[in-house]
PyMOL Python script that loads the backbone (N, CA, C, O; Angstrom):
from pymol import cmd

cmd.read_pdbstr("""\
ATOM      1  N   UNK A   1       0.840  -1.178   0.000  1.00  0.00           N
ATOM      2  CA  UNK A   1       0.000   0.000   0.000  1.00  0.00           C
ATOM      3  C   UNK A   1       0.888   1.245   0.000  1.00  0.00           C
ATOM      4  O   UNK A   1       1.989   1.189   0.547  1.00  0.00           O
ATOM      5  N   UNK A   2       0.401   2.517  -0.668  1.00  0.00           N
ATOM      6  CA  UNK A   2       1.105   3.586  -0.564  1.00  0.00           C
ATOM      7  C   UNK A   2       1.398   3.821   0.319  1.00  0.00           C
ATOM      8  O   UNK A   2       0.969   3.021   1.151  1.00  0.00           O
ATOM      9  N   UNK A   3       2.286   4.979   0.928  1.00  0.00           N
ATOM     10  CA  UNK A   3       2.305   5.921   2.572  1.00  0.00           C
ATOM     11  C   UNK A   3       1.099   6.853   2.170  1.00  0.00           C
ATOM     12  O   UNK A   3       0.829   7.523   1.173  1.00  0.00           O
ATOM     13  N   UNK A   4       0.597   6.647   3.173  1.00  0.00           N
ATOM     14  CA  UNK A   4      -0.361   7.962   3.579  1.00  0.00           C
ATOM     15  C   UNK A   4      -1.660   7.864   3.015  1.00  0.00           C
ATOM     16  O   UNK A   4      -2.380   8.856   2.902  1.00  0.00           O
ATOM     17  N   UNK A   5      -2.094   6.420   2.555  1.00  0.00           N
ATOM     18  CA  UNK A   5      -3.145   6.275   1.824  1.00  0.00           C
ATOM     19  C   UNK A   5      -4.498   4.792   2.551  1.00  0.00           C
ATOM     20  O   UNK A   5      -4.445   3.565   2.627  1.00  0.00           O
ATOM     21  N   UNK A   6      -5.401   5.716   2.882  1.00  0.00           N
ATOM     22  CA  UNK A   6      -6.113   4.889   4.026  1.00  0.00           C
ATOM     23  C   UNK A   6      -7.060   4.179   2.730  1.00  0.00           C
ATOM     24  O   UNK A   6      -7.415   4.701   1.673  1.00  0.00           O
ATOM     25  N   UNK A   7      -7.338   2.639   3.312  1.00  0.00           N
ATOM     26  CA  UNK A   7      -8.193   2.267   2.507  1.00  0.00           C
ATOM     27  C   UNK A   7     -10.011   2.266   2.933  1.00  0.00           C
ATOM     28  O   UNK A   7     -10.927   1.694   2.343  1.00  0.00           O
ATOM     29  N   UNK A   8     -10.043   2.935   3.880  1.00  0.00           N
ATOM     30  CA  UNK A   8     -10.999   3.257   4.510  1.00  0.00           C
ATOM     31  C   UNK A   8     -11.556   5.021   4.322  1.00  0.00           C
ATOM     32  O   UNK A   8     -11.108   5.830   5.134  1.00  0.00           O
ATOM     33  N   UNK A   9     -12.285   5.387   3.499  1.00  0.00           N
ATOM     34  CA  UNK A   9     -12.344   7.268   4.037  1.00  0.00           C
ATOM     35  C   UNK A   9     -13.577   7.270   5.194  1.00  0.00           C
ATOM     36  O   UNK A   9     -14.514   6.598   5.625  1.00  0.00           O
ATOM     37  N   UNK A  10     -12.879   8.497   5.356  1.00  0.00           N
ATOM     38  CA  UNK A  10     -14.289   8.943   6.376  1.00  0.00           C
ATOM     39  C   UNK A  10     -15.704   8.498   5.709  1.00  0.00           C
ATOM     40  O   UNK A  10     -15.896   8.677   4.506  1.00  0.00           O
ATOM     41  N   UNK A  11     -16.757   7.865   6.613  1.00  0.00           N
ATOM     42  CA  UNK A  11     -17.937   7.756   6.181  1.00  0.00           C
ATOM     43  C   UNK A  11     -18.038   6.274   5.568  1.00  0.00           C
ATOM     44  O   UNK A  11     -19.171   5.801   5.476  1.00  0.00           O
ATOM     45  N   UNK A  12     -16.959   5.514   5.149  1.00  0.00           N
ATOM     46  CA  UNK A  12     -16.680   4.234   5.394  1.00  0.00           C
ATOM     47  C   UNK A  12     -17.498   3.422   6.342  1.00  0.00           C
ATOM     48  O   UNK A  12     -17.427   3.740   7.529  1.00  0.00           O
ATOM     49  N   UNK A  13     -18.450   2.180   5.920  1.00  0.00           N
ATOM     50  CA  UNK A  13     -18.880   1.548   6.440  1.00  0.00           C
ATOM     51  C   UNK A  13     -17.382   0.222   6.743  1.00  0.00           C
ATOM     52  O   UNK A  13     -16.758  -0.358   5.854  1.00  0.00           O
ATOM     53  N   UNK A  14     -17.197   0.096   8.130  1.00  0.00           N
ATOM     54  CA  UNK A  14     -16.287  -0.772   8.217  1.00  0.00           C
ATOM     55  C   UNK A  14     -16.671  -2.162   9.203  1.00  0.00           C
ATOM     56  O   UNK A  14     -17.488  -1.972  10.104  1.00  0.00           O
ATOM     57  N   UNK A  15     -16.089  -3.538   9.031  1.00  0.00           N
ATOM     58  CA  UNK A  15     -16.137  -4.398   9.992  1.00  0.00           C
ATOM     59  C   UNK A  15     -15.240  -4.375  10.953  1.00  0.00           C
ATOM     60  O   UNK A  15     -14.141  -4.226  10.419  1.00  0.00           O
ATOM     61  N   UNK A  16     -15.124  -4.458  12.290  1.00  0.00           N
ATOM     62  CA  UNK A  16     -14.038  -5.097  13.163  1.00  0.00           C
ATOM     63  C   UNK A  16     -13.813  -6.367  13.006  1.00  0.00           C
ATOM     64  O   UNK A  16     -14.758  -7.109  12.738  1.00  0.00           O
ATOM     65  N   UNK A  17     -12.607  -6.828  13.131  1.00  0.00           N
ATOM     66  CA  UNK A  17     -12.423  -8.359  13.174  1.00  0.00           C
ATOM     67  C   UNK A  17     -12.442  -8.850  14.183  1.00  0.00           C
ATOM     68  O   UNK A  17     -11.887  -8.312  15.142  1.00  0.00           O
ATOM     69  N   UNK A  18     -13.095 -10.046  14.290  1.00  0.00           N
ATOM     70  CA  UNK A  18     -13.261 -11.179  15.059  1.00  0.00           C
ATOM     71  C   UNK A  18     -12.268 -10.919  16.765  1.00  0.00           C
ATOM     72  O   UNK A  18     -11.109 -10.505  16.722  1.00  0.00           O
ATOM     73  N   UNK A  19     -12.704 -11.120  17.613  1.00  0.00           N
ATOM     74  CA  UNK A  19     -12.118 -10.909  19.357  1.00  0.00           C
ATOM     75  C   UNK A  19     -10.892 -12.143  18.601  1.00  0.00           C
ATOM     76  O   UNK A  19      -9.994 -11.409  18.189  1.00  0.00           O
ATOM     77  N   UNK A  20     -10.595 -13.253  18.347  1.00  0.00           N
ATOM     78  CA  UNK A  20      -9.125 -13.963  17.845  1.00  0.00           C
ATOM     79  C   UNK A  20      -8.456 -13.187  17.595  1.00  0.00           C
ATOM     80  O   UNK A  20      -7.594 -12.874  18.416  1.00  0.00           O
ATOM     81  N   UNK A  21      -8.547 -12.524  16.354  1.00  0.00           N
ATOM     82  CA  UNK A  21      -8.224 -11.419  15.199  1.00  0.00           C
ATOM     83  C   UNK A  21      -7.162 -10.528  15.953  1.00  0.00           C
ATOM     84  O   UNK A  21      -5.945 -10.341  15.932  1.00  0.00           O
ATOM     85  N   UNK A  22      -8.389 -10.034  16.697  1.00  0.00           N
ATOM     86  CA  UNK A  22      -7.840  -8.580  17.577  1.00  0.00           C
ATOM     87  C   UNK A  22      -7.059  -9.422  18.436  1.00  0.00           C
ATOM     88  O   UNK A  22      -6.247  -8.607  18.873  1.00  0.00           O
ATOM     89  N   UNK A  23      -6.714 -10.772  19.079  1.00  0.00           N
ATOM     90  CA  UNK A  23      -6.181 -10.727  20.398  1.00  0.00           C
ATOM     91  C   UNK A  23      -4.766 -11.344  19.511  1.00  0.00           C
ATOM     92  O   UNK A  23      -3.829 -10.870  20.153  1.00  0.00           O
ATOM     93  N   UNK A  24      -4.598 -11.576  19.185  1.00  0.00           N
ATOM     94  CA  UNK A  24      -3.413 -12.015  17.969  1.00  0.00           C
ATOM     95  C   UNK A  24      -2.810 -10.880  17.515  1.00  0.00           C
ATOM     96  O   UNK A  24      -1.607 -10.661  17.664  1.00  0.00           O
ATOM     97  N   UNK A  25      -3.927  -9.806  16.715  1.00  0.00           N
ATOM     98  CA  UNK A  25      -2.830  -8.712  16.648  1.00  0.00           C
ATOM     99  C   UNK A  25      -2.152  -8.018  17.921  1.00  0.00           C
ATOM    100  O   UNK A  25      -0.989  -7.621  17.852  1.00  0.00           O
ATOM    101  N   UNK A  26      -2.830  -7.898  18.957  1.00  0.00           N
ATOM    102  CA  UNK A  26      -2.280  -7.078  20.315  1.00  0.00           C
ATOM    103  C   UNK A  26      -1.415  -8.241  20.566  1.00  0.00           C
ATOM    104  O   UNK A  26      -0.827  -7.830  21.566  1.00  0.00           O
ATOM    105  N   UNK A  27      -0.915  -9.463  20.331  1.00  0.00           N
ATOM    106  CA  UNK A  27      -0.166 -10.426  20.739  1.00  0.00           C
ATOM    107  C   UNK A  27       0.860  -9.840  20.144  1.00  0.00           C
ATOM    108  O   UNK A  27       1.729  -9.367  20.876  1.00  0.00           O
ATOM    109  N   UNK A  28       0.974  -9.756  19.002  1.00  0.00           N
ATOM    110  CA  UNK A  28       1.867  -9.633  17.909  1.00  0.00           C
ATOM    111  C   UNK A  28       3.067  -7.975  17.847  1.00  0.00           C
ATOM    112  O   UNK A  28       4.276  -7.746  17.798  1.00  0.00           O
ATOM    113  N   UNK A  29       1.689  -7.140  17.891  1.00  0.00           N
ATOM    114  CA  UNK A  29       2.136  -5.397  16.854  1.00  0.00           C
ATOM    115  C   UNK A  29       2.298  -5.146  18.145  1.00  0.00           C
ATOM    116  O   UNK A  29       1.578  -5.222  19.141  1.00  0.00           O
ATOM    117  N   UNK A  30       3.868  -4.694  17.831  1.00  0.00           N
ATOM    118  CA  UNK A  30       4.835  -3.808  18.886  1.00  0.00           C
ATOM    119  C   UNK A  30       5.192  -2.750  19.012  1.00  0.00           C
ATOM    120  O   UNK A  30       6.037  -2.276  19.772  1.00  0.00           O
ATOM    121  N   UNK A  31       4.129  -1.994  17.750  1.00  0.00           N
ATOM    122  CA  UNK A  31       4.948  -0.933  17.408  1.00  0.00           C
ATOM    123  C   UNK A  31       3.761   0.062  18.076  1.00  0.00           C
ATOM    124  O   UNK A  31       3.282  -0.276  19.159  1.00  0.00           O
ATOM    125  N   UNK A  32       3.282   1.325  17.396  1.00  0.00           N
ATOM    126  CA  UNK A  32       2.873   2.226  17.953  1.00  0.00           C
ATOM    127  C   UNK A  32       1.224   1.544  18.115  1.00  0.00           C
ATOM    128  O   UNK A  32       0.877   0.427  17.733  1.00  0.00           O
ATOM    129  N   UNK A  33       0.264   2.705  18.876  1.00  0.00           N
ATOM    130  CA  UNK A  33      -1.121   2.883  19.209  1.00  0.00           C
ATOM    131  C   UNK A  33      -1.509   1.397  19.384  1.00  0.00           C
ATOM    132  O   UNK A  33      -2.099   0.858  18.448  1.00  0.00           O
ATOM    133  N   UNK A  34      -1.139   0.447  20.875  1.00  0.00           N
ATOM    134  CA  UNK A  34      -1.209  -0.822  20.558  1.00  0.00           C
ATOM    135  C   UNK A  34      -2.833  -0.821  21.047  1.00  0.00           C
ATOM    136  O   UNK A  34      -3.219   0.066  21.808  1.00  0.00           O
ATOM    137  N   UNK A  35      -3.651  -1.749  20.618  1.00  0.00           N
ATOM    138  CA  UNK A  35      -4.827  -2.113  21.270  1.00  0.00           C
ATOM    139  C   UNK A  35      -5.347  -1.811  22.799  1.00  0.00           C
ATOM    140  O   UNK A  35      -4.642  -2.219  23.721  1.00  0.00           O
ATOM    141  N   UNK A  36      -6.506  -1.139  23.077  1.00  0.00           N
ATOM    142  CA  UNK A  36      -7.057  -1.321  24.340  1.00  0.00           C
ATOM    143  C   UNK A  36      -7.714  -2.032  25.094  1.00  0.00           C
ATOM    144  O   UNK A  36      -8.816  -2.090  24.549  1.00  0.00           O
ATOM    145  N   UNK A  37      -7.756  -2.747  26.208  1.00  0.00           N
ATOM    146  CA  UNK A  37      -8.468  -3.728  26.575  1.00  0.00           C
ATOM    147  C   UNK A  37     -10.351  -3.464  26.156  1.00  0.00           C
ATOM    148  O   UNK A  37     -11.135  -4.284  25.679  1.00  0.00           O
ATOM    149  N   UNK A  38     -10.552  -2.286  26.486  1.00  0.00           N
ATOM    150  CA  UNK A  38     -11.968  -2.375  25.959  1.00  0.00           C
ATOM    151  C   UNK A  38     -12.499  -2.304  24.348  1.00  0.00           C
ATOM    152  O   UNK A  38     -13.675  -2.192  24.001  1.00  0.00           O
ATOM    153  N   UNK A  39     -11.481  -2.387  23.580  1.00  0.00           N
ATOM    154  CA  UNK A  39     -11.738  -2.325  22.039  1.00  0.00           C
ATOM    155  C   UNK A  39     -12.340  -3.744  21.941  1.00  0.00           C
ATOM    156  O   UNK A  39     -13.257  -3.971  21.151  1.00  0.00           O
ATOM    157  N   UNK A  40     -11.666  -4.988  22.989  1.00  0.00           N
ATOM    158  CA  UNK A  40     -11.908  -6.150  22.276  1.00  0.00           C
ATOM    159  C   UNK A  40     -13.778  -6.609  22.566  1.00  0.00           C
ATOM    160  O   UNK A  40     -14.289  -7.690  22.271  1.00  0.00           O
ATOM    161  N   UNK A  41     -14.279  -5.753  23.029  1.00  0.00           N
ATOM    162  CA  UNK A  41     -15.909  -5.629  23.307  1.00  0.00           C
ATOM    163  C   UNK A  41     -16.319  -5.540  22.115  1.00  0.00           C
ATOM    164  O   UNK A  41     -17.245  -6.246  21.715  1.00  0.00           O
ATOM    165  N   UNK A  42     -15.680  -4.629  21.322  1.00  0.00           N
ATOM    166  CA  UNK A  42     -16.208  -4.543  19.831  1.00  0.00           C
ATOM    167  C   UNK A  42     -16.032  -5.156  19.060  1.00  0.00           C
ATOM    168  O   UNK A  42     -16.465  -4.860  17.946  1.00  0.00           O
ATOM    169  N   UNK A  43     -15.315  -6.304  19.274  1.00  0.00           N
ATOM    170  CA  UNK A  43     -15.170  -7.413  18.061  1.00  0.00           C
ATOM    171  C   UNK A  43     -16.259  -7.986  17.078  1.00  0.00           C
ATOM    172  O   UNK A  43     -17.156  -8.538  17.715  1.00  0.00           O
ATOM    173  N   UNK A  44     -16.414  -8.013  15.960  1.00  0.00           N
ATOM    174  CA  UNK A  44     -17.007  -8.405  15.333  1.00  0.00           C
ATOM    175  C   UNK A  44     -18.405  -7.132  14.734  1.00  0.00           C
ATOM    176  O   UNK A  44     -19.375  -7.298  13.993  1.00  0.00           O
ATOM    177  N   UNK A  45     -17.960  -6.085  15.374  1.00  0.00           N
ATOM    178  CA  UNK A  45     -19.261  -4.806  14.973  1.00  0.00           C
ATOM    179  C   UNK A  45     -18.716  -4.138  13.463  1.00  0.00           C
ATOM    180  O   UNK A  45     -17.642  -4.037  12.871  1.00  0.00           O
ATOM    181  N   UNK A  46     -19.919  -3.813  13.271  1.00  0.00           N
ATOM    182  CA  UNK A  46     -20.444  -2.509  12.124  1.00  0.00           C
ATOM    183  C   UNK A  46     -19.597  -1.276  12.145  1.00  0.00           C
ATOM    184  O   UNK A  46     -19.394  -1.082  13.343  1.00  0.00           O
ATOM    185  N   UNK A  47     -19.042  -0.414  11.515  1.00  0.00           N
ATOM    186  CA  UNK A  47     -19.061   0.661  11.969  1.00  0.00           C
ATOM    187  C   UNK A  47     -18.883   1.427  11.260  1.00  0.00           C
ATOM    188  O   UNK A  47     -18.385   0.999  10.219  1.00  0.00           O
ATOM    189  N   UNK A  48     -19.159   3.093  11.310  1.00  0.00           N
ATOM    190  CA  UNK A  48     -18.617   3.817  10.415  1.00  0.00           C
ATOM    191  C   UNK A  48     -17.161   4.719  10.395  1.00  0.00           C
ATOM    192  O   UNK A  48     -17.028   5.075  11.566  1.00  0.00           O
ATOM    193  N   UNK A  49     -16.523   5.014   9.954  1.00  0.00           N
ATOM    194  CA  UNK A  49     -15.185   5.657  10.040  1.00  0.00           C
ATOM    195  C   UNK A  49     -15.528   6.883  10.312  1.00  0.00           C
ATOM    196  O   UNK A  49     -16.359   7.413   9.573  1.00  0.00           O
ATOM    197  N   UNK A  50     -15.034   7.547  11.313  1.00  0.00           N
ATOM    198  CA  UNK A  50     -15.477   9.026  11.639  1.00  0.00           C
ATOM    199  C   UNK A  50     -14.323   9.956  11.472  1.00  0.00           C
ATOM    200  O   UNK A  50     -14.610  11.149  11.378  1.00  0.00           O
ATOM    201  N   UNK A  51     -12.855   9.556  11.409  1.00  0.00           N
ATOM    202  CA  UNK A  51     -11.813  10.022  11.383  1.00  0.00           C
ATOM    203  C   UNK A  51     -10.694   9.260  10.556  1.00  0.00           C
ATOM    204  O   UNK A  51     -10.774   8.032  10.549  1.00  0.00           O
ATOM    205  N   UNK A  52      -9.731   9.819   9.908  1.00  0.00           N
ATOM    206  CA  UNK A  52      -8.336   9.190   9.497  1.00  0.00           C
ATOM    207  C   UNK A  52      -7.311  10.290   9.902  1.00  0.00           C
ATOM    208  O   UNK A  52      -7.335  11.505   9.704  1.00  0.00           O
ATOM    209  N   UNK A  53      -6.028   9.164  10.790  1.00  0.00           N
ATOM    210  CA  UNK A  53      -5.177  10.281  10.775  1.00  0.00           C
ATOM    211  C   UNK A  53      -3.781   9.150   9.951  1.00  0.00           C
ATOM    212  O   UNK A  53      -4.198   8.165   9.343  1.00  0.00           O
ATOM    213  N   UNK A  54      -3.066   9.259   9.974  1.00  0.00           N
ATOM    214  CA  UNK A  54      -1.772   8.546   9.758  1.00  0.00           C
ATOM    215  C   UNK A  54      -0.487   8.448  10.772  1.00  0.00           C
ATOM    216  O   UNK A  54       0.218   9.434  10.557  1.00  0.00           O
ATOM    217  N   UNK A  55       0.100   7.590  11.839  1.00  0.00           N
ATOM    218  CA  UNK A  55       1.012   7.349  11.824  1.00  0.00           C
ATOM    219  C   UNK A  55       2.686   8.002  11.182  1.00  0.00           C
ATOM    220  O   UNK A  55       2.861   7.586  10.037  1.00  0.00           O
ATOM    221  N   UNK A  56       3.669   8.744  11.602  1.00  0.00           N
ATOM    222  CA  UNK A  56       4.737   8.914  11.453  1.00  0.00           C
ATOM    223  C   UNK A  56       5.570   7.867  10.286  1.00  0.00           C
ATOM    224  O   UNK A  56       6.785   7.737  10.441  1.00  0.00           O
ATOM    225  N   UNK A  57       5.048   7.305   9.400  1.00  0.00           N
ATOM    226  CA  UNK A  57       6.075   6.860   8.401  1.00  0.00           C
ATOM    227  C   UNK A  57       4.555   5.727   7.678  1.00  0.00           C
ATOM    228  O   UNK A  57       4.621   4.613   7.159  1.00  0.00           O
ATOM    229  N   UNK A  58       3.062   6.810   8.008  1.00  0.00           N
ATOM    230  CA  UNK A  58       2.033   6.520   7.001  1.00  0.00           C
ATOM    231  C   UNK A  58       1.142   5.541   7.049  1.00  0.00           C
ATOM    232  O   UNK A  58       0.207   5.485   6.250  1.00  0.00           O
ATOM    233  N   UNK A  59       1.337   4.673   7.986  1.00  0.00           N
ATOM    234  CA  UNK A  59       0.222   3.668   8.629  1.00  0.00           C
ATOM    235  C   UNK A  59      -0.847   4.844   9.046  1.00  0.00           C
ATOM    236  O   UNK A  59      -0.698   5.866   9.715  1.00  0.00           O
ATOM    237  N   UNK A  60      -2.164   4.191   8.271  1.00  0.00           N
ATOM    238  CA  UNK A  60      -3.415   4.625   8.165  1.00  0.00           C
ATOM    239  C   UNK A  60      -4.062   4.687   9.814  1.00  0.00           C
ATOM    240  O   UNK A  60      -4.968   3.855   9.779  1.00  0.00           O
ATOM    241  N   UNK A  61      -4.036   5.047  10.677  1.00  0.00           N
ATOM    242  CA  UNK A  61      -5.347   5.501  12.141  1.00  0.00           C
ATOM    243  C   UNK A  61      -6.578   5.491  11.653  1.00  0.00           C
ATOM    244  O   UNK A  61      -6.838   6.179  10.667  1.00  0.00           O
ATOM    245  N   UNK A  62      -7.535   4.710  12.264  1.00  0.00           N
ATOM    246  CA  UNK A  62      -9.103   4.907  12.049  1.00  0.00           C
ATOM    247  C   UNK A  62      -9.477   5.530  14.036  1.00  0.00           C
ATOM    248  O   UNK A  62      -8.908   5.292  15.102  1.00  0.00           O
ATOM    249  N   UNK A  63     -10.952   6.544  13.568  1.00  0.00           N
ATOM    250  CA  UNK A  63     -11.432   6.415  14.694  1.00  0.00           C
ATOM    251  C   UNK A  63     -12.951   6.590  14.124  1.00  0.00           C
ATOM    252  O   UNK A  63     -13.463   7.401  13.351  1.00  0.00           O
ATOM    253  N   UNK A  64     -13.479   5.375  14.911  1.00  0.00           N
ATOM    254  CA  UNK A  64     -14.691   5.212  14.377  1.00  0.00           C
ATOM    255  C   UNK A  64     -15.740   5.676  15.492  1.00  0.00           C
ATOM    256  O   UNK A  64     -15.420   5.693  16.681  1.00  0.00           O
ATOM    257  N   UNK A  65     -17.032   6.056  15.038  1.00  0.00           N
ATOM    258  CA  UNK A  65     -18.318   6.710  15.487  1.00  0.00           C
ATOM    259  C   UNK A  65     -18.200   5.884  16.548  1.00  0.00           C
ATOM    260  O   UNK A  65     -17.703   4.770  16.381  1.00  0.00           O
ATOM    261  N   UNK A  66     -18.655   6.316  17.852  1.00  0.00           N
ATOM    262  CA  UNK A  66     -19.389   5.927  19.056  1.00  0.00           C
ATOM    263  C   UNK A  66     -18.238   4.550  18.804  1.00  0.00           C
ATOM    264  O   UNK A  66     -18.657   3.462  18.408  1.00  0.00           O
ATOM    265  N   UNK A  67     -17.138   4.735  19.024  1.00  0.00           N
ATOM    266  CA  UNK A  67     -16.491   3.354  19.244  1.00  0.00           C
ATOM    267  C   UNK A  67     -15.184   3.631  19.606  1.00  0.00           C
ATOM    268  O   UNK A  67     -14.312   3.901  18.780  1.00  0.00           O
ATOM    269  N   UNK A  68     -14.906   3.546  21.490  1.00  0.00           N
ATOM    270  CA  UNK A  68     -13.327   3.296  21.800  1.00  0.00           C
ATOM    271  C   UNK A  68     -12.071   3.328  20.858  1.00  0.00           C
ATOM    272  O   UNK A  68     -11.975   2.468  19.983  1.00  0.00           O
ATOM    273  N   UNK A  69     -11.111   4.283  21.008  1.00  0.00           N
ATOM    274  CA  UNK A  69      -9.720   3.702  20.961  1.00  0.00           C
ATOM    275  C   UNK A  69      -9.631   4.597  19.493  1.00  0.00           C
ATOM    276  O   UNK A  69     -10.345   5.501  19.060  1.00  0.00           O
ATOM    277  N   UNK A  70      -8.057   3.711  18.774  1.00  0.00           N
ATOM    278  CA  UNK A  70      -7.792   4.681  17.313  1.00  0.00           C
ATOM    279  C   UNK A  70      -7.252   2.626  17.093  1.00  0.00           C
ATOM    280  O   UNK A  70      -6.715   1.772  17.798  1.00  0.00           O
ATOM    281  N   UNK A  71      -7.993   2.741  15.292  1.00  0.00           N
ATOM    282  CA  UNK A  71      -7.849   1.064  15.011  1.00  0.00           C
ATOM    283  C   UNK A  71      -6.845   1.356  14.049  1.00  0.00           C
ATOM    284  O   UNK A  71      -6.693   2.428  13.464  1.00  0.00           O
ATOM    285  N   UNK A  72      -6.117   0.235  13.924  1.00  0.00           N
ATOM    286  CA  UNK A  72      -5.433   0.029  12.782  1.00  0.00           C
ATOM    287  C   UNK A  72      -5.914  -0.759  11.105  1.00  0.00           C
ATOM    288  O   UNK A  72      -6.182  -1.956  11.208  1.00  0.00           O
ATOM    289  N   UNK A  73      -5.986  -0.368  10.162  1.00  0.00           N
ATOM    290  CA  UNK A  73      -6.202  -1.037   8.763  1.00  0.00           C
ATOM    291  C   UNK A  73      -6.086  -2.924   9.141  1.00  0.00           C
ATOM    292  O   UNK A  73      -6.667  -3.768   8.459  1.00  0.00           O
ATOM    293  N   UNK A  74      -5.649  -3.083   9.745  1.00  0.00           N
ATOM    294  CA  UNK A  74      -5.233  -4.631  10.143  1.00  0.00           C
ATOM    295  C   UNK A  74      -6.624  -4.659  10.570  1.00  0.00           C
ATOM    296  O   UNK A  74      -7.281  -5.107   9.630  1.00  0.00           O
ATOM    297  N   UNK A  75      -7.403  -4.371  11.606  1.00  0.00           N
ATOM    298  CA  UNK A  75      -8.080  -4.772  12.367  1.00  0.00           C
ATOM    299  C   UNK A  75      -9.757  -4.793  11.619  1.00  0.00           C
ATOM    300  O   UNK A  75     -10.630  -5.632  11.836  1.00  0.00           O
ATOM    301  N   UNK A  76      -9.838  -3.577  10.691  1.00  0.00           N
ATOM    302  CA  UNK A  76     -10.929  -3.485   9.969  1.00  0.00           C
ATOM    303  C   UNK A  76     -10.930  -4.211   8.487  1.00  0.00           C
ATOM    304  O   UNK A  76      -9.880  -4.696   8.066  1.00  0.00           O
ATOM    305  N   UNK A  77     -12.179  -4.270   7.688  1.00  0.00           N
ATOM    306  CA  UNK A  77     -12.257  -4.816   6.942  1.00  0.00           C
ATOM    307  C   UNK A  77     -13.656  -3.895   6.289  1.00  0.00           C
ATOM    308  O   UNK A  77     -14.326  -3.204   7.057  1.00  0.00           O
ATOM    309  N   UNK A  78     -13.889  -3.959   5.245  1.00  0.00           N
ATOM    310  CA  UNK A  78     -15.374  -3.349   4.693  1.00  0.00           C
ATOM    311  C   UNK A  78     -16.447  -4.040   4.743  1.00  0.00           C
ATOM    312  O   UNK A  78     -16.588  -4.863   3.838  1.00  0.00           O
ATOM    313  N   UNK A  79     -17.154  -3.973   5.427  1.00  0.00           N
ATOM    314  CA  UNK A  79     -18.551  -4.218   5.532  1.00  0.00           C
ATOM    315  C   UNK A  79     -19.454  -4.769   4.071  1.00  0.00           C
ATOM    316  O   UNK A  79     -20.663  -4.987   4.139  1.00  0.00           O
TER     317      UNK A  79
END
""", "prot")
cmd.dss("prot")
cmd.show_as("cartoon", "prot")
cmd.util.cbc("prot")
cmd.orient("prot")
């Protein structure tokens, strides 16, 4: 994927992935904005993208409507 190029825009209907999904990536990603314990409540929801910011070297930030935390492109999927 490019730098700086979200595959999600604002207004994006998005999926969360699966509570596995998410507990595998927080197992795993060491690097910045790691997972919050209450994100994994939302596993498996709807949502819409309310925000994009980017990460320092272009990894895409989601923050979605009425939903905890800032997600990573890993974690969502399109609806």
């Amino acid at each position: 994927m490019p730098l700086y190029q979200a595959d999600f825009p604002v207004g994006s209907s998005v999926r969360i992935a699966e509570r596995a999904d998410l507990e595998h990536f927080h197992a795993t990603w060491k690097l910045h904005n790691p997972l919050l314990a209450e994100q994994f409540n939302f596993a498996g929801r709807n949502a819409e993208v309310s925000a994009v910011g980017y990460y320092h070297g272009g990894d895409p930030l989601y923050t979605l409507r009425d939903i905890p935390g800032v997600w990573h492109e890993q974690c969502l999927s399109a609806s």
